[in-house]
C-alpha positions in Angstrom: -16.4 15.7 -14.5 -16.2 12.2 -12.8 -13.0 11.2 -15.0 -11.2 14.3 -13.4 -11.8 12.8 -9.9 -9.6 9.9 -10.7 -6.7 12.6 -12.4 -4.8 12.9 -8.8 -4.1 8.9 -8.7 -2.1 9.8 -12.5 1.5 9.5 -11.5 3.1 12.8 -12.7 5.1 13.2 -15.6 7.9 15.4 -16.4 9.4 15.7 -20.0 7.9 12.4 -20.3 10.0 11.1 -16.8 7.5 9.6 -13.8 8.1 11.7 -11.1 6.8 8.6 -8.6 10.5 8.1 -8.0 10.7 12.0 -6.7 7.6 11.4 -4.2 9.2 7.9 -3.2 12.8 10.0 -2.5 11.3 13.0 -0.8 10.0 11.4 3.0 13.9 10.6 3.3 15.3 13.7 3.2 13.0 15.2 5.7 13.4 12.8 8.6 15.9 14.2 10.9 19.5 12.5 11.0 21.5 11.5 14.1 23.9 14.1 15.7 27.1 13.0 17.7 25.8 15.9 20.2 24.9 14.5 23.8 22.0 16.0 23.8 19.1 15.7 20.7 17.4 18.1 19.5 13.0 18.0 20.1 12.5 16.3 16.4 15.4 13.8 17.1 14.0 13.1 20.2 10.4 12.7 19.1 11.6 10.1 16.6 13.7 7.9 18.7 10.5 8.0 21.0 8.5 6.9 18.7 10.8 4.3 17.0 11.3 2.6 20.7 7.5 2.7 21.4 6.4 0.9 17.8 9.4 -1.7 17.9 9.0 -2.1 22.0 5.3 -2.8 20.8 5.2 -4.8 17.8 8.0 -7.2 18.8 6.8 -8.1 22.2 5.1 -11.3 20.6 7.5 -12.5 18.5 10.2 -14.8 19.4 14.0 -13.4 19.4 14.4 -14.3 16.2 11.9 -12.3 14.5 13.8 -8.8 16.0 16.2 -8.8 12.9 12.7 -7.5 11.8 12.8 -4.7 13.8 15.0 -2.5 11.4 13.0 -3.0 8.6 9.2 -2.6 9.8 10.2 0.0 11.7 11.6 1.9 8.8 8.3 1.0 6.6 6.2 2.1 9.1 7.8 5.6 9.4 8.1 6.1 5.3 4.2 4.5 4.9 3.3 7.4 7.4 4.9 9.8 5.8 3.6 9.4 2.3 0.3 9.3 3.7 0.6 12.3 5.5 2.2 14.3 2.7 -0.4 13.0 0.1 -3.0 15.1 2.4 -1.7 18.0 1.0 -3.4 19.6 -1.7 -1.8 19.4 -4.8 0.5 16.8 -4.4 0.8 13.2 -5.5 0.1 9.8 -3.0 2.0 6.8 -4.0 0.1 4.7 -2.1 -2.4 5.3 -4.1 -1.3 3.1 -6.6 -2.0 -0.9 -6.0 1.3 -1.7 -8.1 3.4 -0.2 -5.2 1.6 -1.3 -2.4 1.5 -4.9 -3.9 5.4 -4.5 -4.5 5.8 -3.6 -0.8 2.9 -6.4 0.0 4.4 -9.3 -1.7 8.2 -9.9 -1.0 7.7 -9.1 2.6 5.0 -11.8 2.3 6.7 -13.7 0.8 10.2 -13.6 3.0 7.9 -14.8 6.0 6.5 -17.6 4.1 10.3 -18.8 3.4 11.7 -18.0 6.7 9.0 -20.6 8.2 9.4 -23.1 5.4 13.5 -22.4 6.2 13.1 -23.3 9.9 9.7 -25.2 10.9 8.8 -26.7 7.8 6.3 -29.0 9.9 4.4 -26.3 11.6 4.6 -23.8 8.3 2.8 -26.4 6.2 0.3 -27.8 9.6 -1.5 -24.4 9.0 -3.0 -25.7 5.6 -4.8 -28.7 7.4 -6.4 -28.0 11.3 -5.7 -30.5 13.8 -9.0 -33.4 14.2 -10.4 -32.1 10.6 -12.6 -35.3 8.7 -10.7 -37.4 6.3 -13.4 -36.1 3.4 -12.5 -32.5 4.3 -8.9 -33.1 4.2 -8.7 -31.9 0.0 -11.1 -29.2 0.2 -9.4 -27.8 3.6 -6.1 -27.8 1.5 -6.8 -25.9 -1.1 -9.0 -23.2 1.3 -6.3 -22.8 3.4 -3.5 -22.5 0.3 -5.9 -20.4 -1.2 -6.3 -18.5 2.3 -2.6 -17.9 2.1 -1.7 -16.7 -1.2 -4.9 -14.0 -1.3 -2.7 -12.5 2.2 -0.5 -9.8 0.3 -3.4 -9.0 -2.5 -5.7 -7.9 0.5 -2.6 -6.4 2.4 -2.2 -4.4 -1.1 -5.7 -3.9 -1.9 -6.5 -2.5 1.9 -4.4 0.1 1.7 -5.1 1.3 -1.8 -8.5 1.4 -1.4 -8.8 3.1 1.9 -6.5 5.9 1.0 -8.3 6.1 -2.4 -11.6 6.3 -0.6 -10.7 8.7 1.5 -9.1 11.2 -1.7 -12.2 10.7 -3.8 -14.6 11.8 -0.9 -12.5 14.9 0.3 -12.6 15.8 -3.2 -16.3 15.5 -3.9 -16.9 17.3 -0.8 -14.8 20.2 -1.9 -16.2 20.6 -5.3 -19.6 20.6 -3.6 -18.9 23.5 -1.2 -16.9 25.2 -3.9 -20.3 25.0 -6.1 -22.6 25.6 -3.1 -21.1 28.7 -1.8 -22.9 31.3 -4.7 -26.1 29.3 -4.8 -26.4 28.4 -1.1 -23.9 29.8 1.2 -24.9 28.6 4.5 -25.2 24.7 3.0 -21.3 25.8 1.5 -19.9 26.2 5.1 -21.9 23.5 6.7 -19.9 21.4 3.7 -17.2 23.3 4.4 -17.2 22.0 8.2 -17.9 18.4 6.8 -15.2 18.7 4.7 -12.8 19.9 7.9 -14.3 16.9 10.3 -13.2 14.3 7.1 -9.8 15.9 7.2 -9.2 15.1 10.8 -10.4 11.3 10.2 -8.3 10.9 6.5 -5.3 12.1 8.8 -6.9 9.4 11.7 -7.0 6.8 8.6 -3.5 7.7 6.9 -1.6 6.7 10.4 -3.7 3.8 11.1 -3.8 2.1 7.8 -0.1 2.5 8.0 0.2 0.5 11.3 -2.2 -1.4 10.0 0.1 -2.6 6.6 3.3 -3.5 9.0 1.1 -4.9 11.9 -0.4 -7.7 9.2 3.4 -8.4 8.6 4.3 -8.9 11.7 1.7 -11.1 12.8 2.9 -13.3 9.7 6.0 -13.2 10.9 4.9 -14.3 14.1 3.2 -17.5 13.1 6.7 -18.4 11.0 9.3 -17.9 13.6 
């Protein structure tokens, strides 16, 4: 019973084909594309809303040079929220379940800040490993904390949103098999599961937006300290 828990993180397989590159297609083809109408319609709307709000938001920090960004986070953002949302849907698969894809996400974008600050301050990209006024006996240990520090970034930018969004799937799920074996024994403990179960809902869809701002906010800010 508790190795059956863990059977929705399984990517799906078709004829022996992973169907992880279907769920990764999918979000696309629902987001609305742009009309050459004057006026858009609600959903068009609603996205270019939101789309101005995060990028007016999450580039007010960052120098001028950090908005060729802008594109790119903003377009992460959406398709993180997306296959969140979608994987709260009974029966269906969550990518982001899977620490392989969130590290693959995690780690070039990482990595692409780390090089864009080596590229254009060198001196201030490698002054973060060593504080100003730190002891000359503290200077090697500092080094290697701070280096340390820095390469553990995209494992925890990986491992946060795996493990949250795993969390969340594994407790919805317990939940639901213990209303589902409550309800003949003891029905009235079966719907006040059942309500549980309805509250945690609300928060996993709370959760699958905010760990998704979360993800792209963490990049930004490393972009901010390298432009």
């Amino acid at each position: 019973m508790s190795l059956s828990f863990f059977d929705q993180f399984m990517s799906p397989v078709f004829l022996g084909i992973p169907l992880i590159g279907v769920s990764l297609i999918l979000p696309w083809v629902l987001f609305p594309s742009p009309s050459s109408r004057w006026l858009n319609n609600r959903m068009l709307t609603l996205q270019s809303w939101f789309i101005n709000r995060f990028t007016a938001q999450m580039f007010a920090p960052i120098n001028v040079g950090g908005h060729k960004w802008a594109l790119a986070l903003a377009s992460l953002m959406i398709f993180l929220i997306t296959l969140n949302m979608l994987g709260l849907i009974p029966y269906t698969f969550t990518p982001t379940t899977q620490l392989s894809m969130n590290m693959g996400l995690a780690v070039p974008l990482w990595l692409a800040t780390v090089l864009i600050g080596l590229r254009n301050q060198p001196t201030a990209a490698l002054g973060h490993l060593l504080p100003e006024g730190t002891p000359v006996p503290l200077i090697p240990v500092l080094i290697i904390i701070e280096t340390i520090s820095l390469f553990i970034r995209p494992l925890a930018l990986g491992v946060r949103l795996t493990a949250n969004l795993t969390a969340g799937h594994l407790l919805m799920q317990l939940i639901a098999t213990a209303a589902f074996v409550l309800l003949p024994l003891m029905p009235a403990v079966a719907i006040l599961t059942t309500a549980i179960l309805f509250l945690l809902t609300i928060l996993e869809v709370a959760v699958a937006m905010i760990q998704a701002y979360v993800f792209v906010l963490l990049i930004s800010l490393y972009l901010q300290e390298n432009v």
